[in-house]
N, CA, C and O atoms as a GROMACS GRO file, in nm:
protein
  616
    1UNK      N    1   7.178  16.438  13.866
    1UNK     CA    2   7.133  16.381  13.741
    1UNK      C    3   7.066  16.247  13.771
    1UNK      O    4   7.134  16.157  13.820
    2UNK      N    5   6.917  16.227  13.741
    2UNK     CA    6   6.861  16.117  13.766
    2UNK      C    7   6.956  16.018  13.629
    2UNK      O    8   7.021  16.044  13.528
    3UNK      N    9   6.899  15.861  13.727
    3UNK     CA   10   7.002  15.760  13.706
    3UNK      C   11   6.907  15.705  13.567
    3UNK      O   12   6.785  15.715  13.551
    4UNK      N   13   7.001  15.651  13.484
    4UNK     CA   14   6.912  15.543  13.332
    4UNK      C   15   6.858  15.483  13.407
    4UNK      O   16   6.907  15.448  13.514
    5UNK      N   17   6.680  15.444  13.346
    5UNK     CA   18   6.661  15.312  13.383
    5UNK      C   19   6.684  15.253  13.260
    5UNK      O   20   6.730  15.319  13.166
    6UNK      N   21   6.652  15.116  13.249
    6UNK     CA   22   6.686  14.994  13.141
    6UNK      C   23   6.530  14.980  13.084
    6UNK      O   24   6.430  14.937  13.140
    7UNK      N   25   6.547  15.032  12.955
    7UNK     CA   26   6.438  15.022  12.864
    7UNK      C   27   6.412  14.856  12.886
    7UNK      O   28   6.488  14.760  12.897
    8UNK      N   29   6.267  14.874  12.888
    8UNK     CA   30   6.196  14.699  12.864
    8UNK      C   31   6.190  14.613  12.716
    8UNK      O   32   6.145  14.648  12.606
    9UNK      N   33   6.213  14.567  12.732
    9UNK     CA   34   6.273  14.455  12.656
    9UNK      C   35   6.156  14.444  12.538
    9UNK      O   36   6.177  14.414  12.420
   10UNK      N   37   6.015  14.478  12.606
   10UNK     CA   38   5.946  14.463  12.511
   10UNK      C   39   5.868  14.566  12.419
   10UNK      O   40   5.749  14.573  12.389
   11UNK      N   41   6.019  14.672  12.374
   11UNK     CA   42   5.991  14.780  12.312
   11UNK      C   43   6.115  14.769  12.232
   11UNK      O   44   6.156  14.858  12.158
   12UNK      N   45   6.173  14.655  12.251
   12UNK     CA   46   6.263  14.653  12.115
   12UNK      C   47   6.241  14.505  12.081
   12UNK      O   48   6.192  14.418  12.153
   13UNK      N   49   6.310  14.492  11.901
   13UNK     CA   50   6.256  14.380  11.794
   13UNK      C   51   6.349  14.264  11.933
   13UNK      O   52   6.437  14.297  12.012
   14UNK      N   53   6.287  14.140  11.914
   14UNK     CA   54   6.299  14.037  12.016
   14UNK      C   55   6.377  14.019  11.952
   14UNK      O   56   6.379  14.050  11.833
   15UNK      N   57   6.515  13.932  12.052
   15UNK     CA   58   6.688  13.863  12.022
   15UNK      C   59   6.610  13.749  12.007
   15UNK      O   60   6.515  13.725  12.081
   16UNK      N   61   6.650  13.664  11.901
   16UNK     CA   62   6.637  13.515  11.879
   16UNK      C   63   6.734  13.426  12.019
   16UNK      O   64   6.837  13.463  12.076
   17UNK      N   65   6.681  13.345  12.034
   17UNK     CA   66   6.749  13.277  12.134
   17UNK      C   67   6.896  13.212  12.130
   17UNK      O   68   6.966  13.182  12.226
   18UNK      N   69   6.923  13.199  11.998
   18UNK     CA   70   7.039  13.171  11.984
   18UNK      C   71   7.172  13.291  11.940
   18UNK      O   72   7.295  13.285  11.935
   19UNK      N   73   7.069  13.396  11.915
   19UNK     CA   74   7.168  13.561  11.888
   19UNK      C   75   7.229  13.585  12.028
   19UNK      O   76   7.349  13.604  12.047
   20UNK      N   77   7.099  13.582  12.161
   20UNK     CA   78   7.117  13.635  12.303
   20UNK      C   79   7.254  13.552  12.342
   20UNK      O   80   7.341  13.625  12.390
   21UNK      N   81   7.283  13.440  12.332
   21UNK     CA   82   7.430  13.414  12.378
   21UNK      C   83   7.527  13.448  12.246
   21UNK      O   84   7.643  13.413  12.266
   22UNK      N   85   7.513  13.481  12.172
   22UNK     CA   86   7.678  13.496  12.111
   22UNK      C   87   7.754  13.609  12.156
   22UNK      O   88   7.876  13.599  12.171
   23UNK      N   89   7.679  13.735  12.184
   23UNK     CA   90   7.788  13.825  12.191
   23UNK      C   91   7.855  13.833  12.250
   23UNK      O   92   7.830  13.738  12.325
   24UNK      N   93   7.966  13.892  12.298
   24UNK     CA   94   8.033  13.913  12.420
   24UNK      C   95   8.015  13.984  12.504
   24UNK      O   96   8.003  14.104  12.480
   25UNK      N   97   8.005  13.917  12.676
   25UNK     CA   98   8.036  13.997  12.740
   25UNK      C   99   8.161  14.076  12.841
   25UNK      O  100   8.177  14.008  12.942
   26UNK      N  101   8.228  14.166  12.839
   26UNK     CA  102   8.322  14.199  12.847
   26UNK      C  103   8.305  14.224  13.056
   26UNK      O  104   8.254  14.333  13.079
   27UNK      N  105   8.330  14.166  13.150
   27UNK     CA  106   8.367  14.199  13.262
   27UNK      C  107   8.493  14.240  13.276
   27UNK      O  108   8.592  14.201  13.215
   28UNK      N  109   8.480  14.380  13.420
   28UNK     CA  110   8.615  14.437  13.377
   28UNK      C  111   8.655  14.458  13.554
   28UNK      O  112   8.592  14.556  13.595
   29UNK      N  113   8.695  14.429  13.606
   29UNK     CA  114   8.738  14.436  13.789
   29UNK      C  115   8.829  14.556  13.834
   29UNK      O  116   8.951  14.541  13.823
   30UNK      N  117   8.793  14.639  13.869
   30UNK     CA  118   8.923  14.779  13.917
   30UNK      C  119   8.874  14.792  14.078
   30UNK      O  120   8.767  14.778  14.137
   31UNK      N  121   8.978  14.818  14.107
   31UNK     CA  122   8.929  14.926  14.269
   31UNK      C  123   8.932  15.059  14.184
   31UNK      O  124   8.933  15.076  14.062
   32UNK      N  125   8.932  15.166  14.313
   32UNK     CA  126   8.876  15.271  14.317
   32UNK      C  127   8.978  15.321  14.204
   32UNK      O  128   8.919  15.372  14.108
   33UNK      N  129   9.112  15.318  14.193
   33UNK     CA  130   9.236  15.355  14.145
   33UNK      C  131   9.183  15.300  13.993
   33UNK      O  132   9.261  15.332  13.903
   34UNK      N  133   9.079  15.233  13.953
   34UNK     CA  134   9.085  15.183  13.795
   34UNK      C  135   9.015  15.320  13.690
   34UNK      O  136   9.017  15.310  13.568
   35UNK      N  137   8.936  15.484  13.782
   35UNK     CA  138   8.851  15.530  13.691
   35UNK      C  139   8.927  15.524  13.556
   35UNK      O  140   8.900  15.457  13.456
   36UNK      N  141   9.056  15.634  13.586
   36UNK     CA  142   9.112  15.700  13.476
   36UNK      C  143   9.133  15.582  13.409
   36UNK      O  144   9.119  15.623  13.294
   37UNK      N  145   9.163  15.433  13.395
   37UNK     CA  146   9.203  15.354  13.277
   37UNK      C  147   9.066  15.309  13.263
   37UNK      O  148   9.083  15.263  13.150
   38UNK      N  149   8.926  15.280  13.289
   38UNK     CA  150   8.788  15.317  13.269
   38UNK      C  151   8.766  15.412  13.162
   38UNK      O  152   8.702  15.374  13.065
   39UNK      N  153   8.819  15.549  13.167
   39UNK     CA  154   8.827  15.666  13.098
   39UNK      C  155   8.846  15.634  12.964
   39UNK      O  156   8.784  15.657  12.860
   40UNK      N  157   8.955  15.569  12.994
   40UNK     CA  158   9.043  15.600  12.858
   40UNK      C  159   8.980  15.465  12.729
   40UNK      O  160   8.971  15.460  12.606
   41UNK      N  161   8.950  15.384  12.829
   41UNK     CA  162   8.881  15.197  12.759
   41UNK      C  163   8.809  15.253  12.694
   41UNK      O  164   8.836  15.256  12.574
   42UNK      N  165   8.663  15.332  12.749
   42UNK     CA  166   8.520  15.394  12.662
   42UNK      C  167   8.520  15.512  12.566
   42UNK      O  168   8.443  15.525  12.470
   43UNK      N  169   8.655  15.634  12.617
   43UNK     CA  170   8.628  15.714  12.516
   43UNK      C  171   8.698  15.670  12.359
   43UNK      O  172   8.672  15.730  12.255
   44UNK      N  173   8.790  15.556  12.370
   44UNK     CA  174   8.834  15.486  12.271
   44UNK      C  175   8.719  15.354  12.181
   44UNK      O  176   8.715  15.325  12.062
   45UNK      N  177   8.642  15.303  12.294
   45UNK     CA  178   8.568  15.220  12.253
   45UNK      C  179   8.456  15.229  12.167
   45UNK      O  180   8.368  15.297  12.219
   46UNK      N  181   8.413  15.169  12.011
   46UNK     CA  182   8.311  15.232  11.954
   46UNK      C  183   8.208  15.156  12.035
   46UNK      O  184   8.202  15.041  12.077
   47UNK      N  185   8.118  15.274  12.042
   47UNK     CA  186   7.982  15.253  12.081
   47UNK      C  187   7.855  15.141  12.021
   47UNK      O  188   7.757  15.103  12.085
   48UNK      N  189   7.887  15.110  11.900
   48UNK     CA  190   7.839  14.946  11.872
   48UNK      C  191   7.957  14.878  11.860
   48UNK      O  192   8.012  14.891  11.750
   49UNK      N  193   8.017  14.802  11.950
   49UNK     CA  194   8.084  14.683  11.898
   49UNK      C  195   8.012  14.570  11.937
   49UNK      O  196   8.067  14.465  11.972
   50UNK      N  197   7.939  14.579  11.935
   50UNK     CA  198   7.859  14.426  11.961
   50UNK      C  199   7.872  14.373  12.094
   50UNK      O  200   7.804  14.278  12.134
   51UNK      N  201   7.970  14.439  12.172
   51UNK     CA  202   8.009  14.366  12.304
   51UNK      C  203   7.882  14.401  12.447
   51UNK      O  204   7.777  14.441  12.397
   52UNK      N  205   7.877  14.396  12.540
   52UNK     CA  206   7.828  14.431  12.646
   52UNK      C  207   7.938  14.459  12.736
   52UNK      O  208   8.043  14.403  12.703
   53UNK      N  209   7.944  14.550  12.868
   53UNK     CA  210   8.073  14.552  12.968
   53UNK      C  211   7.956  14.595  13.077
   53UNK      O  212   7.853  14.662  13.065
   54UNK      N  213   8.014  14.530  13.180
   54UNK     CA  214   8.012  14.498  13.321
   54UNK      C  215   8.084  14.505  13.420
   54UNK      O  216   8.130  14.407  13.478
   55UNK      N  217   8.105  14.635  13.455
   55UNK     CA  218   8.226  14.692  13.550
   55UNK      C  219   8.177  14.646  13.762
   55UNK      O  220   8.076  14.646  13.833
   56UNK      N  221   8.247  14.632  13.768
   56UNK     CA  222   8.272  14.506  13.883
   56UNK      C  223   8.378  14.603  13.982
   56UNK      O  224   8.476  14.536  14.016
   57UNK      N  225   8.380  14.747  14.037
   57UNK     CA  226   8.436  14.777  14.151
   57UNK      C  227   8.414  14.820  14.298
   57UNK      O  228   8.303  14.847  14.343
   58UNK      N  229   8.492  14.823  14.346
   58UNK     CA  230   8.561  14.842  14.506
   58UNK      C  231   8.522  14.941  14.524
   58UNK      O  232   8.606  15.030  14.533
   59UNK      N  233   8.327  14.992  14.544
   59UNK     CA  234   8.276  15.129  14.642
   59UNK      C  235   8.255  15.140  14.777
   59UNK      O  236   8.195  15.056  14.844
   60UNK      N  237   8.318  15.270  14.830
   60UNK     CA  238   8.233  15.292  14.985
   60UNK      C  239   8.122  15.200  14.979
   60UNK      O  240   8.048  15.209  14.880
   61UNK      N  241   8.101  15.126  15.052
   61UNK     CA  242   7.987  15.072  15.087
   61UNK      C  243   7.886  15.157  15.156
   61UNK      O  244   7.815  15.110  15.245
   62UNK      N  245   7.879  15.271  15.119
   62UNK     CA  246   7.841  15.388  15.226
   62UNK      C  247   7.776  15.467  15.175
   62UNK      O  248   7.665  15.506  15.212
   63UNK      N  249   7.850  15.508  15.061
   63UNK     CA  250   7.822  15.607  14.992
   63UNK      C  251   7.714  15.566  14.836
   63UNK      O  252   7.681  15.458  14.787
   64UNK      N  253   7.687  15.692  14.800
   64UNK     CA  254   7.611  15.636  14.685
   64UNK      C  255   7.706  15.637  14.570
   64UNK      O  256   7.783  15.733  14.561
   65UNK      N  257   7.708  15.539  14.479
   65UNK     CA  258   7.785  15.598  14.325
   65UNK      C  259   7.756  15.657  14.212
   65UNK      O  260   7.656  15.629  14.147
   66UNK      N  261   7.846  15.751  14.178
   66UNK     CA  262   7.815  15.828  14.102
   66UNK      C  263   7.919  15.782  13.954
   66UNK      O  264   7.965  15.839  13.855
   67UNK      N  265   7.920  15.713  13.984
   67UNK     CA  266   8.026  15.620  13.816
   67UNK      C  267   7.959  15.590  13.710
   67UNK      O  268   8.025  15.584  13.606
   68UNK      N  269   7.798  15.561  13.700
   68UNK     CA  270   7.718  15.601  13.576
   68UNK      C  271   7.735  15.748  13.515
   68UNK      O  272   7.762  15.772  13.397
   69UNK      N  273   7.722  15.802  13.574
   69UNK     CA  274   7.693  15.979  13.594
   69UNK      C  275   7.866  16.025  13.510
   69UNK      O  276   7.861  16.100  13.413
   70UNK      N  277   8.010  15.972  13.560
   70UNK     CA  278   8.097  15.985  13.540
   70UNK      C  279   8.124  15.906  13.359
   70UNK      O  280   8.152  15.980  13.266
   71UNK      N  281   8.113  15.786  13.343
   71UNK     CA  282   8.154  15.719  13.247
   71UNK      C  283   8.040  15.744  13.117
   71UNK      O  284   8.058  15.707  13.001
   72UNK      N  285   7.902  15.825  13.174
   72UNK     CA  286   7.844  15.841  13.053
   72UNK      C  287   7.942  15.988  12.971
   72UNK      O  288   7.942  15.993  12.848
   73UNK      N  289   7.995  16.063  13.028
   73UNK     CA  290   8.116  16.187  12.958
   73UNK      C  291   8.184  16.110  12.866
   73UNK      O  292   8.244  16.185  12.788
   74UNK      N  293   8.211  15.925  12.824
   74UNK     CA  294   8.348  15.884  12.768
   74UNK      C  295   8.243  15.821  12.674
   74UNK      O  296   8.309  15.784  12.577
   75UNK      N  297   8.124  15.792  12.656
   75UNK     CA  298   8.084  15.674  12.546
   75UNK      C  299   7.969  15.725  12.509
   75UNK      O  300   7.904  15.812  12.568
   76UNK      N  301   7.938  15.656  12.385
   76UNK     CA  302   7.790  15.723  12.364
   76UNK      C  303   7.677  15.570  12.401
   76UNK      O  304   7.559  15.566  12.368
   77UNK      N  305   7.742  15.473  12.466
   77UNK     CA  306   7.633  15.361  12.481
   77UNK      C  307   7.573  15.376  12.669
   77UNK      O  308   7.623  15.392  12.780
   78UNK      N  309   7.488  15.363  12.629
   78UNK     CA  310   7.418  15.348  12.732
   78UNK      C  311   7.460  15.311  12.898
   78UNK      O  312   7.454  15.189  12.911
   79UNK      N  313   7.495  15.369  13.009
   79UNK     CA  314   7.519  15.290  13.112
   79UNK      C  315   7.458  15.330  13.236
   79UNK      O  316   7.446  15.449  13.264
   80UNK      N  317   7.410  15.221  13.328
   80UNK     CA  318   7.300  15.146  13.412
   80UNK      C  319   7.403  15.152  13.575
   80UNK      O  320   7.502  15.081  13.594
   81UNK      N  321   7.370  15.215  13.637
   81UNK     CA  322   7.420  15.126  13.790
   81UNK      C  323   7.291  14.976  13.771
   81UNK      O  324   7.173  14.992  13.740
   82UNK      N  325   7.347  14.866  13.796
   82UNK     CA  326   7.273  14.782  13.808
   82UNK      C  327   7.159  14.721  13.878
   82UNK      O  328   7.177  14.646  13.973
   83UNK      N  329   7.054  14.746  13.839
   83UNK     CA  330   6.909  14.654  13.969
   83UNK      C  331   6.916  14.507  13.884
   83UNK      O  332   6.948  14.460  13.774
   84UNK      N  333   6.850  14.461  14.048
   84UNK     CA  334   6.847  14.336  14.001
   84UNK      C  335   6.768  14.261  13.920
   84UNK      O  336   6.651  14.296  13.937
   85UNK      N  337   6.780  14.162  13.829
   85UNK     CA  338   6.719  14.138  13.726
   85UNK      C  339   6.781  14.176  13.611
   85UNK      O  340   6.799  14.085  13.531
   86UNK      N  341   6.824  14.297  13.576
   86UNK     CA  342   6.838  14.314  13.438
   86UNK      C  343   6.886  14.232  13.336
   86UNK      O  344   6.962  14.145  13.378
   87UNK      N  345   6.863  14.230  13.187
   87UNK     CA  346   6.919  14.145  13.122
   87UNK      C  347   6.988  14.250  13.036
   87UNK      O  348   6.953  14.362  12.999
   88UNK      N  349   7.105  14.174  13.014
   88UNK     CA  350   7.252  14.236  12.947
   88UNK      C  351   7.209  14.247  12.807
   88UNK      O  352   7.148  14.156  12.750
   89UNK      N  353   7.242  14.360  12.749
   89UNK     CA  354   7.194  14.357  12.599
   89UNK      C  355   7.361  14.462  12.552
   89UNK      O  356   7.409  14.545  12.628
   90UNK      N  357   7.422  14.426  12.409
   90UNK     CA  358   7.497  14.446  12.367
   90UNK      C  359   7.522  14.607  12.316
   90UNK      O  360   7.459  14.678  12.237
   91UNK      N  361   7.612  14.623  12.377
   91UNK     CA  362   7.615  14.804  12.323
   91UNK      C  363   7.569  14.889  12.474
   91UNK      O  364   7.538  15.008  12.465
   92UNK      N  365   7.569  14.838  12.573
   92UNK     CA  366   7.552  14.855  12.630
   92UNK      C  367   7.649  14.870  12.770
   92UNK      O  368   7.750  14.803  12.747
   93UNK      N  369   7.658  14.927  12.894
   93UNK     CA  370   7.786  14.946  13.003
   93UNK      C  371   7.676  14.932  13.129
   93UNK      O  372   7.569  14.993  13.133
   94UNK      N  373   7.722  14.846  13.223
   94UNK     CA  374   7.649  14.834  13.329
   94UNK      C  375   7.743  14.843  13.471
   94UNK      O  376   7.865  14.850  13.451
   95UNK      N  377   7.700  14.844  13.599
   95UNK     CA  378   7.793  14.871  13.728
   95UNK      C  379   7.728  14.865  13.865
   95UNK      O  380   7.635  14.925  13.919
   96UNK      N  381   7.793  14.792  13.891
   96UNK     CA  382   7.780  14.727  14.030
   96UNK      C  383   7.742  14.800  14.140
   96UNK      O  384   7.832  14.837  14.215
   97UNK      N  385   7.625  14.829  14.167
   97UNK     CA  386   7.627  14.926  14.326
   97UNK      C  387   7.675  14.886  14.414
   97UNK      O  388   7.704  14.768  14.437
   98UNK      N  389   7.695  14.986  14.486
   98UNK     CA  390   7.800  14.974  14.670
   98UNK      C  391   7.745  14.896  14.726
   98UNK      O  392   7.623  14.876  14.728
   99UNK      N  393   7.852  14.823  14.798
   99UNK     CA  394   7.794  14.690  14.892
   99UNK      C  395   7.749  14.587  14.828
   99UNK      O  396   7.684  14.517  14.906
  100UNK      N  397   7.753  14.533  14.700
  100UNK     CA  398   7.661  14.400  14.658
  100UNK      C  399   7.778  14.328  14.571
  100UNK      O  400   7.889  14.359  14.528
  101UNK      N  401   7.696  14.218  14.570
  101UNK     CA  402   7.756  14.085  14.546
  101UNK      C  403   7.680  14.084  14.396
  101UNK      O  404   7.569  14.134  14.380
  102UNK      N  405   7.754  14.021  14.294
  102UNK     CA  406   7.644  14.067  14.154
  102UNK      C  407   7.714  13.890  14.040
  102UNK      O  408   7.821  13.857  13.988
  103UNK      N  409   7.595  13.838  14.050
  103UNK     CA  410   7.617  13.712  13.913
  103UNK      C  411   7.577  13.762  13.778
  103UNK      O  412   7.546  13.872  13.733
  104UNK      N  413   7.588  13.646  13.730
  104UNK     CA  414   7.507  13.647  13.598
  104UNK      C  415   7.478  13.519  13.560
  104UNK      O  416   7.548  13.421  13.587
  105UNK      N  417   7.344  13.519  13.476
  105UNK     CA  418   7.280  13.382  13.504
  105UNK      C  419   7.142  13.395  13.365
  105UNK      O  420   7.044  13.469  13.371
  106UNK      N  421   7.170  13.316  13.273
  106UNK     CA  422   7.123  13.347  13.149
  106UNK      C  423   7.071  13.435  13.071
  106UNK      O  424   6.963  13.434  13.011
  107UNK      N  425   7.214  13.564  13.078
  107UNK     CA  426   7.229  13.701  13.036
  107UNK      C  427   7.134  13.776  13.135
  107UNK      O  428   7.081  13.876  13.087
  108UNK      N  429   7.105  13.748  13.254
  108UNK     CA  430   7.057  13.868  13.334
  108UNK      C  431   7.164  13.885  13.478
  108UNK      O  432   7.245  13.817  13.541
  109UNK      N  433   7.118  13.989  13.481
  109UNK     CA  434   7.195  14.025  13.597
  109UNK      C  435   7.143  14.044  13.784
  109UNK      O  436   7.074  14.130  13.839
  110UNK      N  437   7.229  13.893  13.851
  110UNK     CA  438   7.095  13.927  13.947
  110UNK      C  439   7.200  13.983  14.082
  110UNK      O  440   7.316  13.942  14.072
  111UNK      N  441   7.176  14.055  14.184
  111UNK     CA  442   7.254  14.097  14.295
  111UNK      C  443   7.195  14.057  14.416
  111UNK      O  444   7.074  14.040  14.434
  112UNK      N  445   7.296  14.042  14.507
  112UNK     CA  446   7.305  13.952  14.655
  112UNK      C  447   7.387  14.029  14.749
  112UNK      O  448   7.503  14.058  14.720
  113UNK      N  449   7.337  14.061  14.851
  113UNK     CA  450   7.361  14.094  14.974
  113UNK      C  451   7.487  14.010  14.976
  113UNK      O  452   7.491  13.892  14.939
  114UNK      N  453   7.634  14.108  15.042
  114UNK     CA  454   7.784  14.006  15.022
  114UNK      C  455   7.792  13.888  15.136
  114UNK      O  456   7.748  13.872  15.250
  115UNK      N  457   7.851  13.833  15.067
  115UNK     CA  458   7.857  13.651  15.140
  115UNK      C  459   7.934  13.748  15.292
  115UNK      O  460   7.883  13.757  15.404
  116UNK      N  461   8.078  13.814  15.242
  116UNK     CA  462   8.128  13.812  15.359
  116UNK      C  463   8.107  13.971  15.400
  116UNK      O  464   8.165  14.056  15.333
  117UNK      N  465   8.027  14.008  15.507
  117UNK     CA  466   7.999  14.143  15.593
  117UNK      C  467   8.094  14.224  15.587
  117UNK      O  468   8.092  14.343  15.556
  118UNK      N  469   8.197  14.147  15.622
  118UNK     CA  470   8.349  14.204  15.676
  118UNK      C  471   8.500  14.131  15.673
  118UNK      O  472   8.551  14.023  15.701
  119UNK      N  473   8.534  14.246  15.628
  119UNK     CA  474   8.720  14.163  15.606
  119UNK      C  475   8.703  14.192  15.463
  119UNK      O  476   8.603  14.250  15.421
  120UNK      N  477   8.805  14.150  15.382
  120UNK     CA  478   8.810  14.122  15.242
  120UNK      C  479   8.670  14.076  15.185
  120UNK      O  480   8.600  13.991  15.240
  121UNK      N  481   8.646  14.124  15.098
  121UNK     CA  482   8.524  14.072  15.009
  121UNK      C  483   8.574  14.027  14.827
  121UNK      O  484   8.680  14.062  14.775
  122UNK      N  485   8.505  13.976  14.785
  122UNK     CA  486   8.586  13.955  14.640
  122UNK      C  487   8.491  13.967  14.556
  122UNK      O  488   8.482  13.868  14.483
  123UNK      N  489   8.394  14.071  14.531
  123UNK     CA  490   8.295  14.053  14.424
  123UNK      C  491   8.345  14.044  14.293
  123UNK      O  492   8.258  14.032  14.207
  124UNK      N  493   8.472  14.046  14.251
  124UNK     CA  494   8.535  14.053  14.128
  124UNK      C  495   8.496  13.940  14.056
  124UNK      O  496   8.430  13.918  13.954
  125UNK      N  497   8.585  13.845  14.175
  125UNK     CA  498   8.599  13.713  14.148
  125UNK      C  499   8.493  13.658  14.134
  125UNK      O  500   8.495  13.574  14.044
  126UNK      N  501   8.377  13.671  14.197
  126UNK     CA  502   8.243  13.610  14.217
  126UNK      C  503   8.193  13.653  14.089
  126UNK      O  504   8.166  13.554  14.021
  127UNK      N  505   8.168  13.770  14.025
  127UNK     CA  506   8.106  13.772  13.924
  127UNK      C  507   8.198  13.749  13.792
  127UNK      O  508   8.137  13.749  13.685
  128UNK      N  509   8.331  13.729  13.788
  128UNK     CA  510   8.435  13.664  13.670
  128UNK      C  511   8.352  13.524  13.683
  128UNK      O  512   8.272  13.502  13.592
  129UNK      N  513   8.362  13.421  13.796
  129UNK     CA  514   8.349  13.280  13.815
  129UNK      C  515   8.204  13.274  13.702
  129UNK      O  516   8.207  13.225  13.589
  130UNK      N  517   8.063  13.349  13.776
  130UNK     CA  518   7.959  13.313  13.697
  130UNK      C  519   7.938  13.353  13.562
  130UNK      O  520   7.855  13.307  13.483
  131UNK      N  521   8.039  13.458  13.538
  131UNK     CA  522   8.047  13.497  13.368
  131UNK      C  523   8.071  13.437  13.282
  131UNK      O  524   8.016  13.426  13.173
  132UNK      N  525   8.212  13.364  13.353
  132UNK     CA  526   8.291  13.232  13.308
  132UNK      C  527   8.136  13.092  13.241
  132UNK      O  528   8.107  13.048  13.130
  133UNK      N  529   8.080  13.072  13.378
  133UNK     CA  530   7.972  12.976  13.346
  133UNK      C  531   7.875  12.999  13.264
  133UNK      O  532   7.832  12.922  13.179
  134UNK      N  533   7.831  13.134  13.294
  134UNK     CA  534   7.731  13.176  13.198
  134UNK      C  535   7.722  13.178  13.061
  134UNK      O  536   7.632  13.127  12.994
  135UNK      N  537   7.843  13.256  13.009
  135UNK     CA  538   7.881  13.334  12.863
  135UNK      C  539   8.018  13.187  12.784
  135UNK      O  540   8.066  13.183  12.671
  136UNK      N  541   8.035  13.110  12.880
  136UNK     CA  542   8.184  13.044  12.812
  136UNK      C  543   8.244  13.096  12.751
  136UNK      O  544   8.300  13.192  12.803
  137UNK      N  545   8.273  13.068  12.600
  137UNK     CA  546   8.395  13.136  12.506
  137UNK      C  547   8.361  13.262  12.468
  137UNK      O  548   8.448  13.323  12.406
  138UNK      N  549   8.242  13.327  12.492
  138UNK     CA  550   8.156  13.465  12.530
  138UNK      C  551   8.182  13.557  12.631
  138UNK      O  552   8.136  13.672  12.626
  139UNK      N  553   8.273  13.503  12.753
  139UNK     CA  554   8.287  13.583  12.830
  139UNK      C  555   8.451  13.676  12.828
  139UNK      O  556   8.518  13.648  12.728
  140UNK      N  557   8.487  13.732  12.882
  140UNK     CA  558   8.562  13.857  12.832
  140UNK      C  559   8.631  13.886  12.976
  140UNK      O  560   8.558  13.959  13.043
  141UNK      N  561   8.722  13.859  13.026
  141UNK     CA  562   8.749  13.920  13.186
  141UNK      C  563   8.888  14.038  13.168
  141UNK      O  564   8.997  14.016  13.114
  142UNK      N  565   8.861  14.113  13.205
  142UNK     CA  566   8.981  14.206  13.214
  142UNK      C  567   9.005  14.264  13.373
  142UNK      O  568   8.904  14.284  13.440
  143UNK      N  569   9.143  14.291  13.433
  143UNK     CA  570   9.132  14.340  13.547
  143UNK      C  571   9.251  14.471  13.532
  143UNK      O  572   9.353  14.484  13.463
  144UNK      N  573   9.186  14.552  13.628
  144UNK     CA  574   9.252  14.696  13.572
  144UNK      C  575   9.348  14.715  13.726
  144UNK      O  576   9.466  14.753  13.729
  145UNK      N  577   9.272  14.682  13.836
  145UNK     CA  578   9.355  14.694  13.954
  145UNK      C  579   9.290  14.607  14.069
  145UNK      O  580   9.169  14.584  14.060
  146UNK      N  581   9.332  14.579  14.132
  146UNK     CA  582   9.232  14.540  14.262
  146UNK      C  583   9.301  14.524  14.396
  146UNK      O  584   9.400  14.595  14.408
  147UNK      N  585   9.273  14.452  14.494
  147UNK     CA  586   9.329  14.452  14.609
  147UNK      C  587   9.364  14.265  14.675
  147UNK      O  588   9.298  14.161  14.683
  148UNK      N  589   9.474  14.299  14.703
  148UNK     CA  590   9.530  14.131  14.748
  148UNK      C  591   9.529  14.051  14.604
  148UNK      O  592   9.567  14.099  14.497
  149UNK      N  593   9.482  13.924  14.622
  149UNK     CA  594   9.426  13.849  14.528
  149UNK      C  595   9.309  13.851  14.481
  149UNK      O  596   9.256  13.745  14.448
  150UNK      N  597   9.242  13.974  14.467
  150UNK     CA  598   9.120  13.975  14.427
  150UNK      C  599   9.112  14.004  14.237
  150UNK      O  600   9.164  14.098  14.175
  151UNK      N  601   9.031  13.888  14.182
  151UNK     CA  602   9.044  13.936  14.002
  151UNK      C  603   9.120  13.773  14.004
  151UNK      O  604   9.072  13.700  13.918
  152UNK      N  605   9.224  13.709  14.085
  152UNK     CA  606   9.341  13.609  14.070
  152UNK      C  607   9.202  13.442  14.048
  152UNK      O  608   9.212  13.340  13.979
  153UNK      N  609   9.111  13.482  14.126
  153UNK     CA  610   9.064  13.366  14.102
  153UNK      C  611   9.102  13.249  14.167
  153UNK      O  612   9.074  13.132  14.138
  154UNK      N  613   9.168  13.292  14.255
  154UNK     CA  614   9.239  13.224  14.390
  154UNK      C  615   9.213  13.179  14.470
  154UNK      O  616   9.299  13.141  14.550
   0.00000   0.00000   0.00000
């Protein structure tokens, strides 16, 4: 199943600049062990709540992911493995490809080759920290599982 791309921005009515930060965005951190509570978050979740989510897990770095493909079965909103650039729009589910490091930085989404090659990596934390900066009382962190102190902010 070919992957969503992210409709351009300039085929829908323009966000006023002060609408683009209110909503929420919901970041959510699991390892591999988080699908089934993934599952259960979206097929419960209505499909406009105004929010955005940004799932943040622990893939083969190897392999390709197929977790768009999986989580579009639970929701009827839209969801993206992430390229870089995109900007976050509400009603919407986005996800981290294998191997990358992923911010956010005035509602777009940009990705980075990981700081650390090898050993523990913490993209959780890295993209909670800039959500935190980005979105303030807008941002949303939930953690479903992870590994060591990763999600702790530690």
């Amino acid at each position: 199943m070919p992957e969503k791309k992210s409709k351009a921005r300039k085929n829908k009515v323009p966000i006023k600049p002060d609408e683009e930060s209110t909503f929420s965005i919901v970041g959510i951190g699991a390892s591999a062990g988080g699908l089934e509570a993934l599952e259960k978050i979206f097929i419960n979740m209505p499909h406009d709540s105004g929010m955005a989510f940004v799932i943040v897990m622990h893939f083969d770095p190897t392999a390709k992911s197929v977790m768009a493909d999986i989580l579009m079965r639970y929701t009827k909103m839209e969801v993206f493995q992430v390229e870089d650039g995109m900007k976050v729009e509400p009603n919407h589910v986005y996800i981290i490809p294998p191997n990358k490091d992923m911010a956010i930085l005035h509602g777009t989404l940009h990705l980075y080759e990981p700081v650390v090659s090898k050993g523990i990596r913490h993209p959780i934390d890295f993209f909670f920290r800039s959500l935190a900066d980005d979105r303030k009382e807008n941002a949303i962190c939930i953690i479903l599982s992870g590994t060591g102190t990763e999600g702790t902010l530690a």
